[in-house]
C-alpha positions as CSV (number, residue, x, y, z in Angstrom):
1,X,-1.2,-26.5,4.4
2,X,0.1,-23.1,3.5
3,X,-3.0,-21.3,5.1
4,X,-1.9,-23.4,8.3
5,X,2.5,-22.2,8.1
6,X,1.0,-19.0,7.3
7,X,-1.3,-18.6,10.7
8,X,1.8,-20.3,12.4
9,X,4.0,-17.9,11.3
10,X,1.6,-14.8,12.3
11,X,1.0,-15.9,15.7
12,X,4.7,-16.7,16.4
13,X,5.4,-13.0,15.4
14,X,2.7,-11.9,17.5
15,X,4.3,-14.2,20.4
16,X,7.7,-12.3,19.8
17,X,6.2,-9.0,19.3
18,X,4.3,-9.5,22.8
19,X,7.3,-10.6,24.9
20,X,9.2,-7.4,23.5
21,X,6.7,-5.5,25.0
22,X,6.5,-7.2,27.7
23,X,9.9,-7.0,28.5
24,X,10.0,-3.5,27.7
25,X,7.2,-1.8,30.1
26,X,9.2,-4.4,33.0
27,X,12.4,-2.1,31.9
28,X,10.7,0.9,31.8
29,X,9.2,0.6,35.3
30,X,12.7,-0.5,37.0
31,X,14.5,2.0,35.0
32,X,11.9,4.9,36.0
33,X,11.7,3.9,39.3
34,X,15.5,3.8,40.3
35,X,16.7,6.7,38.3
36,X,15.4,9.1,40.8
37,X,17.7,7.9,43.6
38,X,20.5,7.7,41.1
39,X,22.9,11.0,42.0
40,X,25.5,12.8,40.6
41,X,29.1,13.8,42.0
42,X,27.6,17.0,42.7
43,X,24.9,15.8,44.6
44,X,26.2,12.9,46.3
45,X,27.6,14.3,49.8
46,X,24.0,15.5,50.6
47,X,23.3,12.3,52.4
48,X,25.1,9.9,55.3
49,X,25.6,7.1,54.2
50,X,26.4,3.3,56.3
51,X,28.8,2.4,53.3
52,X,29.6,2.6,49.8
53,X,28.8,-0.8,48.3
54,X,31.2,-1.8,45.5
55,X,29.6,-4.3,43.3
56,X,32.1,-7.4,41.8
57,X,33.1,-7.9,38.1
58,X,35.5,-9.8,36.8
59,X,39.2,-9.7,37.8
60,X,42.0,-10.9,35.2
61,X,43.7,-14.2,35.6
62,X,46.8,-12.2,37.6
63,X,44.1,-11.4,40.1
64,X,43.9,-7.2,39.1
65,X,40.2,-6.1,38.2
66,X,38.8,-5.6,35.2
67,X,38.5,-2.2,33.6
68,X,34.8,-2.0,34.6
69,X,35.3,-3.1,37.9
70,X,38.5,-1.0,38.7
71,X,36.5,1.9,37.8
72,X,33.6,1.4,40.7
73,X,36.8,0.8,43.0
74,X,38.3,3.9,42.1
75,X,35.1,5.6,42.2
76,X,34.5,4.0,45.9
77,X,38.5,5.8,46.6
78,X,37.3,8.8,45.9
79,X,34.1,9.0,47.7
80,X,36.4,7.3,51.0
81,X,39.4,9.7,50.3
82,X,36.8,12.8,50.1
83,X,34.8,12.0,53.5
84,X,31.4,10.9,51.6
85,X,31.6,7.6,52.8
86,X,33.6,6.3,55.9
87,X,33.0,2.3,55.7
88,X,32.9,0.4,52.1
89,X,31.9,-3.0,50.8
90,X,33.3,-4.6,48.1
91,X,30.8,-7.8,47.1
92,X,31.2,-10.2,44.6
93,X,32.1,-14.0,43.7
94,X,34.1,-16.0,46.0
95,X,31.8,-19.3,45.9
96,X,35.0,-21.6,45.8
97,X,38.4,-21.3,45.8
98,X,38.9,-21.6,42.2
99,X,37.3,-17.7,41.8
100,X,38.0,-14.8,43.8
101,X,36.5,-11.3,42.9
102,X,36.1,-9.8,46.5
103,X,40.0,-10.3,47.9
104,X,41.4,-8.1,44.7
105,X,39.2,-5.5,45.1
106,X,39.9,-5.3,48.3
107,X,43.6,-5.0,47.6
108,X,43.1,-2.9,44.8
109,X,41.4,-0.4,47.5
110,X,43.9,-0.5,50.1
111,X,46.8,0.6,47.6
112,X,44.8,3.4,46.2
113,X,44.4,4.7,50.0
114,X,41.5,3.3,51.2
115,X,42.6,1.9,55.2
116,X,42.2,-1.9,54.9
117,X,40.3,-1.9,58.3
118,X,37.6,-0.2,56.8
119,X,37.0,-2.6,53.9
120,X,34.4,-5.3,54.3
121,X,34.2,-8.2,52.2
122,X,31.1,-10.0,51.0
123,X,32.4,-13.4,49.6
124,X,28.7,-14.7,48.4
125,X,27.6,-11.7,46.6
126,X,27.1,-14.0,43.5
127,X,24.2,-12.3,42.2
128,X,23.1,-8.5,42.4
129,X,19.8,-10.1,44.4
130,X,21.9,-11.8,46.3
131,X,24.4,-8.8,47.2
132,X,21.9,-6.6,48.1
133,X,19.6,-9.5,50.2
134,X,22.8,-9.7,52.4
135,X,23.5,-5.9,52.1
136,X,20.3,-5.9,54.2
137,X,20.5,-9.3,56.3
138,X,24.1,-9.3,56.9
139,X,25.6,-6.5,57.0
140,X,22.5,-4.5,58.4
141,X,23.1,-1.6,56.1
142,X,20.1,0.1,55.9
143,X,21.3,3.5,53.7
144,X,23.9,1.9,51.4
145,X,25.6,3.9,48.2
146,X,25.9,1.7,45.6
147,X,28.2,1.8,42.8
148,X,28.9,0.0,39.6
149,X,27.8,1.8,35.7
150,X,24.8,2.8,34.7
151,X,23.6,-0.1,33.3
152,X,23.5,-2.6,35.9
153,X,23.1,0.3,38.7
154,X,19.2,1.2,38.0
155,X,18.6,-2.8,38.8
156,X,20.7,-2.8,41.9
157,X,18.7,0.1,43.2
158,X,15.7,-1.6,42.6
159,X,16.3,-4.2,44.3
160,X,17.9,-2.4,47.4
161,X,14.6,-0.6,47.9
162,X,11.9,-3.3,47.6
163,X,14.0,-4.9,50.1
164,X,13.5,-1.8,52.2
165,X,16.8,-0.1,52.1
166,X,17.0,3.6,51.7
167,X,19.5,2.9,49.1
168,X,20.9,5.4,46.6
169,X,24.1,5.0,44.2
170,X,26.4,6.6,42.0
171,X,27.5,5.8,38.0
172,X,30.9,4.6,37.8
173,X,30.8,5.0,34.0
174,X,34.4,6.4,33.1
175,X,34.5,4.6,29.1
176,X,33.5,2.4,26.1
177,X,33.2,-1.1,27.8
178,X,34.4,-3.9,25.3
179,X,30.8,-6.6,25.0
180,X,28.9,-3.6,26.0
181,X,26.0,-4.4,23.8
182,X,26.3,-7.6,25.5
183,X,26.3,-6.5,29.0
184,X,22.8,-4.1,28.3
185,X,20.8,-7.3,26.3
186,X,21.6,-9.4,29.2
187,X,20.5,-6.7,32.0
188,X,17.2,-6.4,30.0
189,X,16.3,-9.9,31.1
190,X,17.7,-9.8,34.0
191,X,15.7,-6.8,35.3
192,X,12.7,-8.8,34.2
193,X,13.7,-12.2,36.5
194,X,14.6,-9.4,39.5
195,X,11.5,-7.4,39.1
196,X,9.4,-10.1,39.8
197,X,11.8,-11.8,42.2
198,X,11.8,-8.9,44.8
199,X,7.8,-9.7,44.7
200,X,8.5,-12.6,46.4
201,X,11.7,-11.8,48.4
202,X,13.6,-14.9,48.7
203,X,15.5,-15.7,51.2
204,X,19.7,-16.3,49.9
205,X,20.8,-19.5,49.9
206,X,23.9,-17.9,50.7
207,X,23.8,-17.0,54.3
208,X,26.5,-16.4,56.8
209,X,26.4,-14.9,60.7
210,X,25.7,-11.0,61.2
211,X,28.5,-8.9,60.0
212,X,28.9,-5.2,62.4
213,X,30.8,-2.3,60.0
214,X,31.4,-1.1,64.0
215,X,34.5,-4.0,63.4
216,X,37.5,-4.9,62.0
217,X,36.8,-5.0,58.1
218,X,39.9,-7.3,58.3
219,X,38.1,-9.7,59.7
220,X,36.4,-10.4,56.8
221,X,39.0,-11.0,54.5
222,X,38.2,-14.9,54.6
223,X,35.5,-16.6,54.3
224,X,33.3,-18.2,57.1
């Protein structure tokens, strides 16, 4: 019996030991692939962009984002207020009407400087997949700049580019995020689920009409 718990216990730490690794060379590839197109303030005006795309985060019950989300807005202001990018995107979670990420950011743009006319709003970015499948489909962005931290950006790129956007994007790291640890166990597995999900390239379940940045960005402050 003991010869028996012992094998037991062997093979479920080779199991564990094997999933590691498995979910460490997935990380390693989306990490080394996406870093490349990653650039830094000095290097970001090199290219034209269609928009800067602003990816949701939480916002506080008084509707005002989060620290980690007001920092990709205000990194989206300054890339609007110094010419890098004339059109942005803010997308995030508006599935009902009981939580609204994409309408604050929005606001939180327009008081910093950015015109409101140039802000689009994605109401059914409710996944980073999701965001960037309707980047692509919807809003027919085909060289977005995306921004959010480091963390979650090397994923976002990923995913933007096996879609078959030129895409490129930007760190809005500015601090020590409280549940960072968190935040970066999390992403692990979730750059596994998206690694092999872009394989397969899913349609959203959240689509909508065509969206033209040639419009109004007003006219997508509600949703269809």
């Amino acid at each position: 019996m003991k010869k028996i718990f012992k094998r037991l216990i062997i093979l479920a730490l080779v199991m564990v030991i094997a999933l590691g690794i498995f979910v460490f060379v997935i990380n390693y590839k989306v990490v080394k692939y996406a870093r490349r197109y990653m650039l830094s303030e000095n290097a970001v005006d090199k290219y034209n962009y269609d928009a800067a795309v602003v990816l949701g985060a939480s916002v506080k019950k008084d509707k005002t984002p989060s620290l980690m989300l007001q920092d990709r807005l205000d990194k989206a202001v300054v890339l609007y207020t110094n010419g890098v990018v004339k059109k942005v995107i803010m997308t995030g979670d508006h599935i009902d009407d009981y939580y609204n990420e994409v309408n604050p950011m929005k606001d939180y743009a327009v008081v910093k400087g950015i015109d409101s006319n140039n802000v689009f709003l994605d109401h059914y970015g409710i996944s980073t997949y999701d965001s960037m499948y309707r980047m692509k489909e919807v809003f027919s962005t085909e060289k977005p700049l995306i921004i959010t931290q480091d963390y979650h950006l090397y994923r976002a790129i990923y995913i933007a580019r096996k879609l078959g956007m030129d895409a490129y994007g930007i760190s809005s790291n500015e601090r020590e995020y409280t549940m960072q640890f968190y935040y970066d166990f999390r992403e692990l597995l979730a750059r596994v689920k998206d690694y092999f999900k872009v394989m397969k390239k899913p349609t959203s379940k959240y689509t909508s009409s065509k969206i033209s940045l040639a419009t109004d960005g007003d006219l997508t402050n509600e949703k269809e």
